[in-house]
PDB file of N, CA, C, O and CB in Angstrom:
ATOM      1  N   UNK A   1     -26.019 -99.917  49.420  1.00  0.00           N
ATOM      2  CA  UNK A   1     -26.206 -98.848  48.457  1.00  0.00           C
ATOM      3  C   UNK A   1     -24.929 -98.549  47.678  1.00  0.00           C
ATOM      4  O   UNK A   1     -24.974 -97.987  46.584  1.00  0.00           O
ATOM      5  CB  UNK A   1     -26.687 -97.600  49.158  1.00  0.00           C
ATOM      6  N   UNK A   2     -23.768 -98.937  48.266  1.00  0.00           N
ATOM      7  CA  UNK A   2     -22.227 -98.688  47.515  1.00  0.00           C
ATOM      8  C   UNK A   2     -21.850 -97.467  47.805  1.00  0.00           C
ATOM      9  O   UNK A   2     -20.940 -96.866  47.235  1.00  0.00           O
ATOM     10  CB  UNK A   2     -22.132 -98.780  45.889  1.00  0.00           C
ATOM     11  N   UNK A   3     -22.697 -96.946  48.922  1.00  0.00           N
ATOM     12  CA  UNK A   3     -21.890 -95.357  48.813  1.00  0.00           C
ATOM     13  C   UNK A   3     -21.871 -95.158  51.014  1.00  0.00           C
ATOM     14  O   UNK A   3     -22.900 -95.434  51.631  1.00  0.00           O
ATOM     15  CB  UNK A   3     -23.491 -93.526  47.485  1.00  0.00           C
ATOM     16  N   UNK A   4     -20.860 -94.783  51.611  1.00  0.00           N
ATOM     17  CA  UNK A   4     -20.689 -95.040  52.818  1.00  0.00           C
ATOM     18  C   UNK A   4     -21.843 -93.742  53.077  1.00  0.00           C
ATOM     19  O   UNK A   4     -22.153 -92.799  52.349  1.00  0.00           O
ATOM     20  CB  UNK A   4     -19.015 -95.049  53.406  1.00  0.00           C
ATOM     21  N   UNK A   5     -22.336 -94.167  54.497  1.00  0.00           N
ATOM     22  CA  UNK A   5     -22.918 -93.485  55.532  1.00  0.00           C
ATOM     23  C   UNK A   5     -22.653 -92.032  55.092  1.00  0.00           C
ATOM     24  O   UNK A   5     -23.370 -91.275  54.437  1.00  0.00           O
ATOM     25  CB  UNK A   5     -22.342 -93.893  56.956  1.00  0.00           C
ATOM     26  N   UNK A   6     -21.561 -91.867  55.570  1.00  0.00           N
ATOM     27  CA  UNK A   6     -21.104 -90.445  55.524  1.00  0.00           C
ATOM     28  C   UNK A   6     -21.158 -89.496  54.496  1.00  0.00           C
ATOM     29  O   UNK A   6     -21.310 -88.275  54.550  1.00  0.00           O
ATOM     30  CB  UNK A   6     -19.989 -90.426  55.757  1.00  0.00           C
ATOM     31  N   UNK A   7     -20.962 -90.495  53.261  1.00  0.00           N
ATOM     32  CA  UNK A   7     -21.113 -90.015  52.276  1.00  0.00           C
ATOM     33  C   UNK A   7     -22.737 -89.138  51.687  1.00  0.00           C
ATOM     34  O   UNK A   7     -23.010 -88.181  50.963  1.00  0.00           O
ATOM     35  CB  UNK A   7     -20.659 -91.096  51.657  1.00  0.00           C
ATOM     36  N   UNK A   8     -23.601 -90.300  52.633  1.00  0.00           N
ATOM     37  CA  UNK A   8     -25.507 -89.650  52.012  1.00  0.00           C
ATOM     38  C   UNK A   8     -25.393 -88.485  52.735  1.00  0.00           C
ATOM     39  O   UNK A   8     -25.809 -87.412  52.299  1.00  0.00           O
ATOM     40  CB  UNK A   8     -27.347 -90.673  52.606  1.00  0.00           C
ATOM     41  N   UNK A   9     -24.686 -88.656  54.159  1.00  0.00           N
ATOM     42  CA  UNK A   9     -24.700 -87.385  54.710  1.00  0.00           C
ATOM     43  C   UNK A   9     -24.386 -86.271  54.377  1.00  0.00           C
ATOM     44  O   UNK A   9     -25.205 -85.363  54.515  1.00  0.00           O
ATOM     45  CB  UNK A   9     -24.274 -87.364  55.445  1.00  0.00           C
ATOM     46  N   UNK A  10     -23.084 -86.016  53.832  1.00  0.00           N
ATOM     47  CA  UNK A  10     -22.936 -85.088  53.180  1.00  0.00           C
ATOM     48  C   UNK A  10     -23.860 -84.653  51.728  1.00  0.00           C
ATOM     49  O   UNK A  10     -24.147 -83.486  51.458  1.00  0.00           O
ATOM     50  CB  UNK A  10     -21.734 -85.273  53.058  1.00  0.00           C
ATOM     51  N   UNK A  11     -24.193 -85.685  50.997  1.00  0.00           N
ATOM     52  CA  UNK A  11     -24.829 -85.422  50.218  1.00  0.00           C
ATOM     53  C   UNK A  11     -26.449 -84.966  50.695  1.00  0.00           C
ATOM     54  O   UNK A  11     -26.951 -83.871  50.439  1.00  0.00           O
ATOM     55  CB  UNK A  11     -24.596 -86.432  49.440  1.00  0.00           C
ATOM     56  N   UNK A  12     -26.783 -85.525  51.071  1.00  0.00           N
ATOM     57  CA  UNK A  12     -28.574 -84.698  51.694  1.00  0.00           C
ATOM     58  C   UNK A  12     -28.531 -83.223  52.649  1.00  0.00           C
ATOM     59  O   UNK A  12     -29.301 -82.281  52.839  1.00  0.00           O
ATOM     60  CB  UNK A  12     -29.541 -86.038  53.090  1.00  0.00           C
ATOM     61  N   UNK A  13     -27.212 -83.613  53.100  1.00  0.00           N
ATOM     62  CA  UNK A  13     -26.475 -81.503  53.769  1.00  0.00           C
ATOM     63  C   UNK A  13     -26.397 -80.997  52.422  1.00  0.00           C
ATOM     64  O   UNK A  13     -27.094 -79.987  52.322  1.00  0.00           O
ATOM     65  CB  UNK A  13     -24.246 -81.188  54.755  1.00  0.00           C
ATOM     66  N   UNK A  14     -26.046 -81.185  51.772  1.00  0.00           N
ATOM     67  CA  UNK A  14     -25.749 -80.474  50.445  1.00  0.00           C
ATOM     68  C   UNK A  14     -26.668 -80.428  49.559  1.00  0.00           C
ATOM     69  O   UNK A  14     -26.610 -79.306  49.056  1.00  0.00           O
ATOM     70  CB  UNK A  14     -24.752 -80.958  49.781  1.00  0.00           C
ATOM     71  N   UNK A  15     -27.660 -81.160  48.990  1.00  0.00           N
ATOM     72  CA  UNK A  15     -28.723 -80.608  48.660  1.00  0.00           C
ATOM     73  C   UNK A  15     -30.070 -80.049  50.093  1.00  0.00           C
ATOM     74  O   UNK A  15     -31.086 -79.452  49.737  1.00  0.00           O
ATOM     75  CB  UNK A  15     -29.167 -81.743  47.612  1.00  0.00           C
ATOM     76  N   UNK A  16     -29.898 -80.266  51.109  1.00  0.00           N
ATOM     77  CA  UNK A  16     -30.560 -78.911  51.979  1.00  0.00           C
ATOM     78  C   UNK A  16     -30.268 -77.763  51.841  1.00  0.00           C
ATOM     79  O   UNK A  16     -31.213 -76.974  51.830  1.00  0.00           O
ATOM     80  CB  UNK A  16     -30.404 -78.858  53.221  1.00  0.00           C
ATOM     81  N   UNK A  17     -28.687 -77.138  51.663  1.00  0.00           N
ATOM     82  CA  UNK A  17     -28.497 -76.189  51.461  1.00  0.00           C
ATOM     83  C   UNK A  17     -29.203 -75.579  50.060  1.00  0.00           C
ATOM     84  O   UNK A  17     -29.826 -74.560  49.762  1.00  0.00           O
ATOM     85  CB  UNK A  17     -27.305 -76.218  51.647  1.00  0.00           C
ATOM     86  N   UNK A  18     -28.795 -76.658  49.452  1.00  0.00           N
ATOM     87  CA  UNK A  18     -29.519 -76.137  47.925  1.00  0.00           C
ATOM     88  C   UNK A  18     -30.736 -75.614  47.860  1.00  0.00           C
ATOM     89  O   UNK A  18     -31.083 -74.484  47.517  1.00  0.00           O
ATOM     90  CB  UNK A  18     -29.718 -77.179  46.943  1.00  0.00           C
ATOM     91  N   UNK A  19     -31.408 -76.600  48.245  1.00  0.00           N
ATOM     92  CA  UNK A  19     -33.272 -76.263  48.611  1.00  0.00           C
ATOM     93  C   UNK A  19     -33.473 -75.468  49.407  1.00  0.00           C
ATOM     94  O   UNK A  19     -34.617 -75.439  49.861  1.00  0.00           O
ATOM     95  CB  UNK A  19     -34.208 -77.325  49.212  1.00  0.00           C
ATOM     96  N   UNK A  20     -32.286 -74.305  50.020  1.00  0.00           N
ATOM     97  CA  UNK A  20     -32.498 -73.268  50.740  1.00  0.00           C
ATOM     98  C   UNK A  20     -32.676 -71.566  50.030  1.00  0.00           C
ATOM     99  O   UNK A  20     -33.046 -70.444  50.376  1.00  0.00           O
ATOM    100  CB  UNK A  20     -31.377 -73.436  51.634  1.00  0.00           C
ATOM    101  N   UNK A  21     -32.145 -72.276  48.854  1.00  0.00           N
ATOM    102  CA  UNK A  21     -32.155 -70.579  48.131  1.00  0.00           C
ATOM    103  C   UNK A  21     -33.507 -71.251  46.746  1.00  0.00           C
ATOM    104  O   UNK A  21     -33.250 -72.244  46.065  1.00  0.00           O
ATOM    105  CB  UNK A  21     -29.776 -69.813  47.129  1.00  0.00           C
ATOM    106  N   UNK A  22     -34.316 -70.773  46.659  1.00  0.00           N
ATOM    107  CA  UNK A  22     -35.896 -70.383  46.017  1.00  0.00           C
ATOM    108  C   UNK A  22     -35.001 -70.833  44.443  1.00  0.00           C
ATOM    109  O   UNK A  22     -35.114 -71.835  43.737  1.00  0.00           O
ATOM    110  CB  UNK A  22     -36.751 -68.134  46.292  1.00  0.00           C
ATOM    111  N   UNK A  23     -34.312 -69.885  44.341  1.00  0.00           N
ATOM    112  CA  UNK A  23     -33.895 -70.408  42.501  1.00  0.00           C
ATOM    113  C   UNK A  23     -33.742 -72.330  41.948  1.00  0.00           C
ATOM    114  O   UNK A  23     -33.947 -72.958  40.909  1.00  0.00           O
ATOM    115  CB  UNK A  23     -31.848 -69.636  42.177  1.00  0.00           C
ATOM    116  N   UNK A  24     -33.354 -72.594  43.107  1.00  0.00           N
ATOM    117  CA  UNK A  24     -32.846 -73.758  43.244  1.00  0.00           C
ATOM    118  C   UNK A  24     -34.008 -74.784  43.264  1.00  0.00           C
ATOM    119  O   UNK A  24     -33.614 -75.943  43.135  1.00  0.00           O
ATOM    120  CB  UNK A  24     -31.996 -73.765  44.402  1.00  0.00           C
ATOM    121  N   UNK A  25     -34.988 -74.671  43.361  1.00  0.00           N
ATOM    122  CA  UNK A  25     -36.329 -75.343  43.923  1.00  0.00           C
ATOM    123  C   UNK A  25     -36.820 -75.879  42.931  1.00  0.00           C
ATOM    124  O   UNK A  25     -36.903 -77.104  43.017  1.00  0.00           O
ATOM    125  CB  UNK A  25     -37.389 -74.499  44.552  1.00  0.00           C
ATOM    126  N   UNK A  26     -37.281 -75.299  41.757  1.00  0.00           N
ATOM    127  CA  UNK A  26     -37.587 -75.954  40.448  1.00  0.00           C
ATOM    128  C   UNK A  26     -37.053 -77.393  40.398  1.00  0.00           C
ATOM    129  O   UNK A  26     -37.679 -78.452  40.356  1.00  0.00           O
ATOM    130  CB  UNK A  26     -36.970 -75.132  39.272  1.00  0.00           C
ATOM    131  N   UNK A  27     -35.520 -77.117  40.416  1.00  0.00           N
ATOM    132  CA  UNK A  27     -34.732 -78.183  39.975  1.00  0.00           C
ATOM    133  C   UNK A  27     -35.049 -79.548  40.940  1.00  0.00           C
ATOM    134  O   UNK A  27     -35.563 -80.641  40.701  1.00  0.00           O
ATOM    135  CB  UNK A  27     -33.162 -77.688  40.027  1.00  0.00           C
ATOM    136  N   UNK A  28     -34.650 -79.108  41.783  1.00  0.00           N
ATOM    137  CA  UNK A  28     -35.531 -80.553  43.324  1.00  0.00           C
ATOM    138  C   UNK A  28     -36.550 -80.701  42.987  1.00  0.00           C
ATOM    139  O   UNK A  28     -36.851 -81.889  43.098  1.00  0.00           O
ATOM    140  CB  UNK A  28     -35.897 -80.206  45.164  1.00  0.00           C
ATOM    141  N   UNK A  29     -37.437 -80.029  42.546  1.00  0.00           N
ATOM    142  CA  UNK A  29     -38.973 -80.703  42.543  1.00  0.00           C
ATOM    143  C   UNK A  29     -39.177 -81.675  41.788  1.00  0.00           C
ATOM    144  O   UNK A  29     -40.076 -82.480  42.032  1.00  0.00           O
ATOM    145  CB  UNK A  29     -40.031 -79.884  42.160  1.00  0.00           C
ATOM    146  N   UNK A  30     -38.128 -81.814  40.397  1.00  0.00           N
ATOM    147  CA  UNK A  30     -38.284 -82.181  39.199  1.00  0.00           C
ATOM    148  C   UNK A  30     -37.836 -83.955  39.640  1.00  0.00           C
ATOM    149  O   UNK A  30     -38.029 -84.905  38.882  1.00  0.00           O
ATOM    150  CB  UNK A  30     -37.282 -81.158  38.024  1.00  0.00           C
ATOM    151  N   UNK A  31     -37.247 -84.046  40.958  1.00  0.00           N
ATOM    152  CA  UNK A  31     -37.304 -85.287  41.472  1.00  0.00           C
ATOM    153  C   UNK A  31     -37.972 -85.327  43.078  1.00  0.00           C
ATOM    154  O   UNK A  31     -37.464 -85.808  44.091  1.00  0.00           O
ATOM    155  CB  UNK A  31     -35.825 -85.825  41.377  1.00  0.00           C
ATOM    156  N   UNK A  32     -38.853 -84.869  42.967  1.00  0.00           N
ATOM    157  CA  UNK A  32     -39.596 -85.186  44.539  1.00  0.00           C
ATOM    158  C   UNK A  32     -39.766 -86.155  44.901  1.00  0.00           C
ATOM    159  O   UNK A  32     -39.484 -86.526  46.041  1.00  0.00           O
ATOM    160  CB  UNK A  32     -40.748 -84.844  44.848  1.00  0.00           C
ATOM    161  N   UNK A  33     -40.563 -87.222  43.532  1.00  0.00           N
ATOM    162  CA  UNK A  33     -40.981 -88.720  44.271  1.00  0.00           C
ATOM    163  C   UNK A  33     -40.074 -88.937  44.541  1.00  0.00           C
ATOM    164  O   UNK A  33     -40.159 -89.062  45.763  1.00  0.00           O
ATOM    165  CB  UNK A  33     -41.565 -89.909  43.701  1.00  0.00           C
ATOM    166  N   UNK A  34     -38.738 -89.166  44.156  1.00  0.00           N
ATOM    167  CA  UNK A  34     -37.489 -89.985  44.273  1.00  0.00           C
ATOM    168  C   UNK A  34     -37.760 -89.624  45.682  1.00  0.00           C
ATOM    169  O   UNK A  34     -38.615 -90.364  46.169  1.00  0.00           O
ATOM    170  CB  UNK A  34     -35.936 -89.601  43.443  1.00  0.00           C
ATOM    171  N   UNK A  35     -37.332 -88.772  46.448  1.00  0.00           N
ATOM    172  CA  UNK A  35     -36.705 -87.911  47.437  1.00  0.00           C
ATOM    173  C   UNK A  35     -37.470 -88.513  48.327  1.00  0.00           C
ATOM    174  O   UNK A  35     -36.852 -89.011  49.267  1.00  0.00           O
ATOM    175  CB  UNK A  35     -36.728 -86.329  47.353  1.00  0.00           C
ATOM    176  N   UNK A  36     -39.024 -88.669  48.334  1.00  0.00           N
ATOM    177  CA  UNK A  36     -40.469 -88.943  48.998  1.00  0.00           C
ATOM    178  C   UNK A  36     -39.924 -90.405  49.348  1.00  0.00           C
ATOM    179  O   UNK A  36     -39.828 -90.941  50.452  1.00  0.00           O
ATOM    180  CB  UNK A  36     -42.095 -88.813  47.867  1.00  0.00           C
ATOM    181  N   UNK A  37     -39.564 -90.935  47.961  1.00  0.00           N
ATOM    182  CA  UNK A  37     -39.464 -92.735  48.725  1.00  0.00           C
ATOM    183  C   UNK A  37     -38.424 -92.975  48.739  1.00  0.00           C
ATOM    184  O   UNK A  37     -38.119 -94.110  48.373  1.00  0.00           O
ATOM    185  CB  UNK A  37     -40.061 -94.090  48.073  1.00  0.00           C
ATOM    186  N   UNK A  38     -37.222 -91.928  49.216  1.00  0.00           N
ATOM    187  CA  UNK A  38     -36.040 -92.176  49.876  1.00  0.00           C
ATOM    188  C   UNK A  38     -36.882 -91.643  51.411  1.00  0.00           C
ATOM    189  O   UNK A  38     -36.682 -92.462  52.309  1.00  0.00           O
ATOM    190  CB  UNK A  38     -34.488 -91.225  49.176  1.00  0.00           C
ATOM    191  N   UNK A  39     -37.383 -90.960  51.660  1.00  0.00           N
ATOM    192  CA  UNK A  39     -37.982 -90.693  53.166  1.00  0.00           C
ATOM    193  C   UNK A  39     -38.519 -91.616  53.441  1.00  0.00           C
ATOM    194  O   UNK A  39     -37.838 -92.292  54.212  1.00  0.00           O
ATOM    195  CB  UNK A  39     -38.885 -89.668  53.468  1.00  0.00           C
ATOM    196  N   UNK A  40     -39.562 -92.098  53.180  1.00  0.00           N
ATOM    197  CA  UNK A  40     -40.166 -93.325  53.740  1.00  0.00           C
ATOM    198  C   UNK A  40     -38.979 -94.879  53.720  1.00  0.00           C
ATOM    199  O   UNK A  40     -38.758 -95.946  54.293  1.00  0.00           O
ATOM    200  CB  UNK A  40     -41.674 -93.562  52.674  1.00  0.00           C
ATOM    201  N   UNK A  41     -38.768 -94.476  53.213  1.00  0.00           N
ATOM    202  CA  UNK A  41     -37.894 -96.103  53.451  1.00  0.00           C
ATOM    203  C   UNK A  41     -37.271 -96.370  54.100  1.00  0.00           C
ATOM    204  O   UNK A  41     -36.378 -95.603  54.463  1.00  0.00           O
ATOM    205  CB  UNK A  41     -37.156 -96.640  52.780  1.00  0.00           C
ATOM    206  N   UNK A  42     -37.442 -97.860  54.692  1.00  0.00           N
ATOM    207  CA  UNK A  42     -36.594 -98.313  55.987  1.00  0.00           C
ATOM    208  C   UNK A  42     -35.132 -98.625  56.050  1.00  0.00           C
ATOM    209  O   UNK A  42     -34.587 -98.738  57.148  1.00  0.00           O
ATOM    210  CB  UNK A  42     -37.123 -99.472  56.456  1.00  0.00           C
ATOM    211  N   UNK A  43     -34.603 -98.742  55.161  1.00  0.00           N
ATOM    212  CA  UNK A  43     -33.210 -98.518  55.482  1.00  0.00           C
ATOM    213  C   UNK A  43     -32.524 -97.747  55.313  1.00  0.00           C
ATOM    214  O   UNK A  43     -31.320 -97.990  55.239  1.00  0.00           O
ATOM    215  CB  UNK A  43     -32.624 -99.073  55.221  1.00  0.00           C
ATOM    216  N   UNK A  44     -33.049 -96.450  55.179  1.00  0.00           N
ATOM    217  CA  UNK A  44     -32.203 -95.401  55.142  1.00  0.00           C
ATOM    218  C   UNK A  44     -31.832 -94.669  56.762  1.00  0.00           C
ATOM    219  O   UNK A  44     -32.375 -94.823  57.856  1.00  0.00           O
ATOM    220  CB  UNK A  44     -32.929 -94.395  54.112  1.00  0.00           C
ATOM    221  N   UNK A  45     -31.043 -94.103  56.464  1.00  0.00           N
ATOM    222  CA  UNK A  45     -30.176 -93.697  58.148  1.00  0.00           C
ATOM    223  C   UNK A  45     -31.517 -92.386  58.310  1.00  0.00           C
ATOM    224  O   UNK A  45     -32.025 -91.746  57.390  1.00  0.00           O
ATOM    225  CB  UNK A  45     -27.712 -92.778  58.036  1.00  0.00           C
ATOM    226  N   UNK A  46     -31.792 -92.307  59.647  1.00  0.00           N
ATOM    227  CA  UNK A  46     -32.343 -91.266  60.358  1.00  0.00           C
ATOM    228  C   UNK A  46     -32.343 -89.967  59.832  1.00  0.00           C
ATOM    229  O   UNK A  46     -33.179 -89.161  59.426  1.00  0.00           O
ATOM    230  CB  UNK A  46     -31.798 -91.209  61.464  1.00  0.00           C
ATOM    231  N   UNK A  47     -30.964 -90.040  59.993  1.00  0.00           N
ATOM    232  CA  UNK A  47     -30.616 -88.760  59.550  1.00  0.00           C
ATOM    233  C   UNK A  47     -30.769 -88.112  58.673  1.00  0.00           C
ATOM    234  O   UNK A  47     -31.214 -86.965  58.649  1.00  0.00           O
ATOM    235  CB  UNK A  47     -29.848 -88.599  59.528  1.00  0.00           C
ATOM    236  N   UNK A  48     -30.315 -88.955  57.579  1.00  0.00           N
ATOM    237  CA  UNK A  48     -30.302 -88.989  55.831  1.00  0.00           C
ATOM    238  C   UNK A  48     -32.038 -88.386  55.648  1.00  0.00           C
ATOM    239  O   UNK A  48     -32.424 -87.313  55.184  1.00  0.00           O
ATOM    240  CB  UNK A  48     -29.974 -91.104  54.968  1.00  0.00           C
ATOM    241  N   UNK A  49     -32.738 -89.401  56.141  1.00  0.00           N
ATOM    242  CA  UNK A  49     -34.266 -89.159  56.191  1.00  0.00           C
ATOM    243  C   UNK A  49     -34.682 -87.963  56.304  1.00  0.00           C
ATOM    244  O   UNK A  49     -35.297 -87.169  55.591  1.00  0.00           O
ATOM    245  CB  UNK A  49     -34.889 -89.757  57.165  1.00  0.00           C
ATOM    246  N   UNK A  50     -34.035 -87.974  57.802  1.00  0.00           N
ATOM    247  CA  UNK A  50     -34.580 -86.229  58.554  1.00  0.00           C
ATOM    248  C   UNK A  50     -34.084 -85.065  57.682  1.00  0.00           C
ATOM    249  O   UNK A  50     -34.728 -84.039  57.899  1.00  0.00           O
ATOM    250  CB  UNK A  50     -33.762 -85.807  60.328  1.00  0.00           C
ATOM    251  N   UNK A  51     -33.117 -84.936  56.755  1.00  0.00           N
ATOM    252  CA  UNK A  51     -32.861 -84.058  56.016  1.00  0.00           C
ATOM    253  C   UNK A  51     -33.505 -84.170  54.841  1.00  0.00           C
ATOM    254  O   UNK A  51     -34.503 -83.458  54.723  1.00  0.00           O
ATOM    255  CB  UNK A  51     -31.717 -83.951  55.918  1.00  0.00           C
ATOM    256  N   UNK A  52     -33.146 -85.027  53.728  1.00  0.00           N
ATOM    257  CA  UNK A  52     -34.328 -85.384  52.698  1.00  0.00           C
ATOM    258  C   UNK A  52     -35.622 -84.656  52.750  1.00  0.00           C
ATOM    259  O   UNK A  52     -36.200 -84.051  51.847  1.00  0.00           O
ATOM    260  CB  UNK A  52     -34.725 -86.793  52.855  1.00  0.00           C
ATOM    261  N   UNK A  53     -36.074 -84.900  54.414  1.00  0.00           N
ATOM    262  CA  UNK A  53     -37.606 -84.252  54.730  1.00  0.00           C
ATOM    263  C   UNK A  53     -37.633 -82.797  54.592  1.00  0.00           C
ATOM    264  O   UNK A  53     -38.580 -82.072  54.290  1.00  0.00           O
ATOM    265  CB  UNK A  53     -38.142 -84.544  56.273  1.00  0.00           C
ATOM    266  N   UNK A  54     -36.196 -82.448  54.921  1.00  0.00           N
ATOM    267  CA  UNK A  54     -36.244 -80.729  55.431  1.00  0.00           C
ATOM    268  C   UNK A  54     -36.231 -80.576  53.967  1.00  0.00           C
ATOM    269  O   UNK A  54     -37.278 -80.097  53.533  1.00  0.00           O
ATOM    270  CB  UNK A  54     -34.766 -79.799  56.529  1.00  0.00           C
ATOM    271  N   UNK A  55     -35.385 -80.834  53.139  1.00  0.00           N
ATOM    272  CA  UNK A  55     -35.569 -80.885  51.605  1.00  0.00           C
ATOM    273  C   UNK A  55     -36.837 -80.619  50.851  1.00  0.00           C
ATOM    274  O   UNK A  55     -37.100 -79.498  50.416  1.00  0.00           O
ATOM    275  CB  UNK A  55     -35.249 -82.111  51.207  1.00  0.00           C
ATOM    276  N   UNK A  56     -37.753 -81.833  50.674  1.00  0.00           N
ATOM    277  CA  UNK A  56     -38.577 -81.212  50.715  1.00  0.00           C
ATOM    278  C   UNK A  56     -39.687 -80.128  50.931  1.00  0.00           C
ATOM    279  O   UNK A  56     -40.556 -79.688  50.179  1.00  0.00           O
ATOM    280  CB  UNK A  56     -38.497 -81.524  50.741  1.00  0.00           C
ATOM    281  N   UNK A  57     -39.306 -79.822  52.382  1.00  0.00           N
ATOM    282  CA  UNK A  57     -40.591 -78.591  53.205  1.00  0.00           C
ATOM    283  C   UNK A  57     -39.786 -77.675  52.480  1.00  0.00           C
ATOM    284  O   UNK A  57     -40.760 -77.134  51.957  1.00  0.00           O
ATOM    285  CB  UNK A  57     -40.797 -78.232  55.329  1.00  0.00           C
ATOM    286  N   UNK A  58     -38.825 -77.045  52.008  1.00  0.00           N
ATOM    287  CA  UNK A  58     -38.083 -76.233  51.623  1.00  0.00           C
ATOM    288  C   UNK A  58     -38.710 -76.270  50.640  1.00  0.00           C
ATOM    289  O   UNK A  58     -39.517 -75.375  50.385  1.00  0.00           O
ATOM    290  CB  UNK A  58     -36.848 -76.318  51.654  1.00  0.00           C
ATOM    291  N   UNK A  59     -38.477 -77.474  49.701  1.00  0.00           N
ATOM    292  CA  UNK A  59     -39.547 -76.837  48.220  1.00  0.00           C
ATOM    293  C   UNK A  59     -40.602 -76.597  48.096  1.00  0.00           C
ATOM    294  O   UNK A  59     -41.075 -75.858  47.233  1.00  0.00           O
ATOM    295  CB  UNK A  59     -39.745 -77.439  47.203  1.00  0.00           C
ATOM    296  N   UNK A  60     -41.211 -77.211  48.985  1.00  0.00           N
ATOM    297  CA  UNK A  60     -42.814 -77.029  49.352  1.00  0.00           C
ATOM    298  C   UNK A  60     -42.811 -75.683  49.823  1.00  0.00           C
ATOM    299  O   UNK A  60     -43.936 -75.209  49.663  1.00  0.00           O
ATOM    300  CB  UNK A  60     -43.488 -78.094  50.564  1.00  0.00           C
ATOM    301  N   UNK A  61     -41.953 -74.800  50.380  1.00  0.00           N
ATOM    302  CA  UNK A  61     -42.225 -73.096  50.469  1.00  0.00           C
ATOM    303  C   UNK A  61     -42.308 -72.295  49.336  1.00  0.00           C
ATOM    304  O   UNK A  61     -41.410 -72.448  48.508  1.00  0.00           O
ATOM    305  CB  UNK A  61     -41.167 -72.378  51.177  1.00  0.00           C
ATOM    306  N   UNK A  62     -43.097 -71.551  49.126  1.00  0.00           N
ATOM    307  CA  UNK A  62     -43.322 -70.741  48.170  1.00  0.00           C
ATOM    308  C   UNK A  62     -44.270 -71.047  47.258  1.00  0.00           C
ATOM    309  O   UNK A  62     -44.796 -70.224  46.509  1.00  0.00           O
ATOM    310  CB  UNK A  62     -42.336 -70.525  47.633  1.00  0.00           C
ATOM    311  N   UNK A  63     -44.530 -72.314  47.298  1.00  0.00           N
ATOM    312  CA  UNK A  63     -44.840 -73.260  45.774  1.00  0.00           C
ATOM    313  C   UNK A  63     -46.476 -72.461  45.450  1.00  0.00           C
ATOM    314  O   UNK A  63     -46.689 -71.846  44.405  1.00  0.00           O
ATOM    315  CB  UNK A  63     -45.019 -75.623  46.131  1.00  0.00           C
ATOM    316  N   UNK A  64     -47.582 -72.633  46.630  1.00  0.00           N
ATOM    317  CA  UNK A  64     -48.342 -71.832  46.249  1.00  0.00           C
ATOM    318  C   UNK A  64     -48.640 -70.505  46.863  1.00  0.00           C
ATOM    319  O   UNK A  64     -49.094 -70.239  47.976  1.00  0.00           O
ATOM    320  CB  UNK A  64     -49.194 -72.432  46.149  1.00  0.00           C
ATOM    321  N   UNK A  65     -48.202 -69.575  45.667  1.00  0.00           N
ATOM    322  CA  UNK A  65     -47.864 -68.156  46.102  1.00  0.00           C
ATOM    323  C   UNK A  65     -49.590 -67.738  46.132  1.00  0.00           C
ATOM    324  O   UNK A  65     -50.499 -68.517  45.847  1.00  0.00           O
ATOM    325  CB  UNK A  65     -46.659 -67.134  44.823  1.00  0.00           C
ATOM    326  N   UNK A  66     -49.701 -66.708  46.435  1.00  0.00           N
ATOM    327  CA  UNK A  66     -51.172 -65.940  46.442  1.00  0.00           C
ATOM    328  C   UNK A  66     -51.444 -64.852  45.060  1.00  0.00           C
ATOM    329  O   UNK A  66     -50.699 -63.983  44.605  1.00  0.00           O
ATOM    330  CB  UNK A  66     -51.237 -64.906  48.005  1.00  0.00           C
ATOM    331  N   UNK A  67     -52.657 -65.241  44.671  1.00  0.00           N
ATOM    332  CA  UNK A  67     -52.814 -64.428  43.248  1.00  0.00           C
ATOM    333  C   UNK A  67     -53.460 -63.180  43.898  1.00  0.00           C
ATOM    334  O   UNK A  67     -54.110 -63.082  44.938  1.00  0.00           O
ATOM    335  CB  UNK A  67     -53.896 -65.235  41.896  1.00  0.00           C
ATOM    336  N   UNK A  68     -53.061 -62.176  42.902  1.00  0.00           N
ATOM    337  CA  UNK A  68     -53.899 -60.966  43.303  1.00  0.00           C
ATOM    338  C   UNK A  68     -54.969 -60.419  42.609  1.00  0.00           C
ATOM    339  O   UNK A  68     -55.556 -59.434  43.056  1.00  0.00           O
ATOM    340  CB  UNK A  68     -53.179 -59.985  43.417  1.00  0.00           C
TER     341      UNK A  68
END
């Protein structure tokens, strides 16, 4: 990929955090597939994965609110 281990790591910690505050969510969604077939794919590190995922469920909160 050209970019070390450590490096996705920090980067998929860092957009989790992101996808933790609601304002921020729009913007991630606007690349979900990407994100989706970085999860499924087999050579990505565990880890990298397992966060990516939390990434997602994060944007996936809120998304459908309840009408009144």
């Amino acid at each position: 990929m050209g970019t070390s281990l450590d490096m996705l790591r920090r980067a998929a910690a860092t957009l989790l955090r992101l996808a933790e505050h609601p304002e921020n969510r729009p913007l991630i969604r606007r690349h979900e597939r990407r994100l989706l077939s970085l999860v499924m794919s087999q050579i990505l590190d565990q880890k990298v994965a397992h966060e990516l995922a939390d990434v997602l469920f994060q944007c996936s909160q809120g998304r459908a609110e309840p009408e009144d």
